[in-house]
Legacy VTK file of the C-alpha trace (Angstrom):
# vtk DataFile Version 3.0
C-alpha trace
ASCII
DATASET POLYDATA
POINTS 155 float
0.000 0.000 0.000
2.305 2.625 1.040
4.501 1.817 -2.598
1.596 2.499 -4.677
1.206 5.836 -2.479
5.146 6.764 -3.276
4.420 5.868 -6.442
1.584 8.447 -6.993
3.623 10.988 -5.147
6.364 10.608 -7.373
4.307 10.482 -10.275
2.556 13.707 -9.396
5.780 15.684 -8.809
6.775 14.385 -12.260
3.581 15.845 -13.575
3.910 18.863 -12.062
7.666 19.546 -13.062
7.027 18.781 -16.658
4.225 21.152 -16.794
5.973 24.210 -14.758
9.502 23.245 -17.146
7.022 23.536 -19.686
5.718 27.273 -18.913
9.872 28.440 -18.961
11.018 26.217 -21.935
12.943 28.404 -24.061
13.035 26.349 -27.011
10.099 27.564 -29.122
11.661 31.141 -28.456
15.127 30.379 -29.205
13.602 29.135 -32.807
11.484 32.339 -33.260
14.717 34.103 -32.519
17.109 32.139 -34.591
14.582 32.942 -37.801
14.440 36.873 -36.839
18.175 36.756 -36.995
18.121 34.899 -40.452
15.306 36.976 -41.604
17.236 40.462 -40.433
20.889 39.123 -41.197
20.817 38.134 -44.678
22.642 41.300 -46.017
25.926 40.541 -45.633
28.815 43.132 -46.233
31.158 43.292 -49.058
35.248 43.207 -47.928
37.234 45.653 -49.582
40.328 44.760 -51.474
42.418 44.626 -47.929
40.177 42.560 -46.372
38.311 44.648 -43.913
34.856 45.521 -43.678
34.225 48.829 -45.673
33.010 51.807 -42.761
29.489 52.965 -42.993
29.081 56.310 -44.540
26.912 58.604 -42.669
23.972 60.705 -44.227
24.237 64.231 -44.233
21.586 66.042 -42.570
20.403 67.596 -45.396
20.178 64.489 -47.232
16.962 63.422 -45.887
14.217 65.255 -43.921
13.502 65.103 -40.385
10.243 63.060 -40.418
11.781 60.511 -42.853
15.149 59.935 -40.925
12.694 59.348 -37.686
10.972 56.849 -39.844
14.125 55.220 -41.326
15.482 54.477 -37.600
12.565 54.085 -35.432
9.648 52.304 -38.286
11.180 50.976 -41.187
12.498 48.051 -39.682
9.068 46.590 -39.603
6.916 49.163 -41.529
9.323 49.167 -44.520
10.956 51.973 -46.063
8.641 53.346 -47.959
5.633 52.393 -45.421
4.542 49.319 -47.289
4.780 46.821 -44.445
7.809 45.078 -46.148
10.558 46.369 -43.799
13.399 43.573 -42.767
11.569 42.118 -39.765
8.345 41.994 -40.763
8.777 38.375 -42.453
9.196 37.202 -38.892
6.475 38.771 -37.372
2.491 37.700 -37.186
0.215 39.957 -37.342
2.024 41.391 -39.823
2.674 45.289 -39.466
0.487 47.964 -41.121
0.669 48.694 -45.022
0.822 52.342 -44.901
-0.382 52.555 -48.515
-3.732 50.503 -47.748
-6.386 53.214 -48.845
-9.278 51.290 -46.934
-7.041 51.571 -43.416
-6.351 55.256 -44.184
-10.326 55.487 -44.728
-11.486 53.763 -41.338
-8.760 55.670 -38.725
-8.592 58.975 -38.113
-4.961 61.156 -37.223
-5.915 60.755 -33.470
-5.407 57.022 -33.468
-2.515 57.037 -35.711
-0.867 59.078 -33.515
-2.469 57.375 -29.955
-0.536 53.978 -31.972
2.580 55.796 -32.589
2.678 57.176 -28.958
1.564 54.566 -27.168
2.101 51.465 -28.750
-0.325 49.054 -31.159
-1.443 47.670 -28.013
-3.282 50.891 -26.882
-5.716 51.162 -30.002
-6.081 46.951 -29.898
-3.585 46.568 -31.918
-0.376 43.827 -31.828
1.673 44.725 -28.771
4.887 44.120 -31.193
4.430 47.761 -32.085
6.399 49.766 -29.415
5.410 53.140 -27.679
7.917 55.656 -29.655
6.011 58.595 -27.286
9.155 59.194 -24.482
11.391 59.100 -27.811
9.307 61.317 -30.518
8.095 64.927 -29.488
4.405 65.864 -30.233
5.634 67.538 -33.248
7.818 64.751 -34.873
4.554 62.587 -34.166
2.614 64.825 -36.191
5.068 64.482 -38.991
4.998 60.971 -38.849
1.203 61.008 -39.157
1.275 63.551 -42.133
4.044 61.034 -43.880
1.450 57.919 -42.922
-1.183 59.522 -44.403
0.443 61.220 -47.844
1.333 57.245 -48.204
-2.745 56.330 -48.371
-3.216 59.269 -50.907
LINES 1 156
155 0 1 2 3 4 5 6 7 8 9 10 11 12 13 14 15 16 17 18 19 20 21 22 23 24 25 26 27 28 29 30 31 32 33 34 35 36 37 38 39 40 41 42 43 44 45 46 47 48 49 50 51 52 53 54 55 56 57 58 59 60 61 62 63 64 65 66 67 68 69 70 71 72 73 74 75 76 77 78 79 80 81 82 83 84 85 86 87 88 89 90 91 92 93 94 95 96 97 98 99 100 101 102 103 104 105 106 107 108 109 110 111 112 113 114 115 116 117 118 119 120 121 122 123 124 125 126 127 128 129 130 131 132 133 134 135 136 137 138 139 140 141 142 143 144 145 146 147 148 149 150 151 152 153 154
């Protein structure tokens, strides 16, 4: 009697263990991260003629505008660079991110809830929670030039 009752014991902490190892298994993450990096990675730099990877030239400021160079660095990663939901990331990433250039999506939101998504995150307009809050980073003005940009995209 008491060897069947050990045996349930120890069977039940065996349960238990697998399904709280289960919760923290890092597995299925480590293979969502190793296709990010394969998705994001697969530019690979050119070695000039000595050997050495060639620096990375710089933009002038007056090379791009303002609104556009926030774009480039904080959006385009997963919005694409011209807003059409194809940036470097997004083949990785479900939901998808927003096509910029969708004329029935421009039609159904209003500048408010671009912006509410831009400065507080997808998650605050019921949106994916993959889209970040940019609003400690952007002022109220660069957010406004965002939106204008977003929206001469869905003309």
């Amino acid at each position: 009697m008491a060897y069947k009752f050990v045996s349930l014991v120890v069977l039940g902490m065996i349960v238990t263990l697998t399904s709280c190892m289960d919760q923290y298994n890092p597995i299925p993450y480590w293979k969502q991260f190793t296709k990010e990096r394969e998705v994001t990675s697969g530019v690979t730099p050119k070695l000039t003629d000595k050997g050495e990877i060639p620096p990375r030239v710089a933009a002038s400021a007056g090379d791009q505008d303002p609104v556009m160079a926030k774009f480039t660095a904080l959006c385009s990663s997963c919005h694409g660079a011209d807003g059409k939901a194809d940036g470097a990331a997004s083949a990785a990433m479900n939901p998808k991110p927003r096509n910029f250039h969708e004329k029935a999506w421009q039609a159904k939101v209003d500048d408010a809830h671009i912006a509410k998504a831009i400065k507080e995150g997808g998650a605050s307009v019921g949106l994916s929670g993959t889209m970040p809050p940019w609003g400690a980073v952007l002022s109220d003005d660069e957010v406004k030039g965002l939106v204008a940009k977003i929206r001469d995209w869905g003309k």
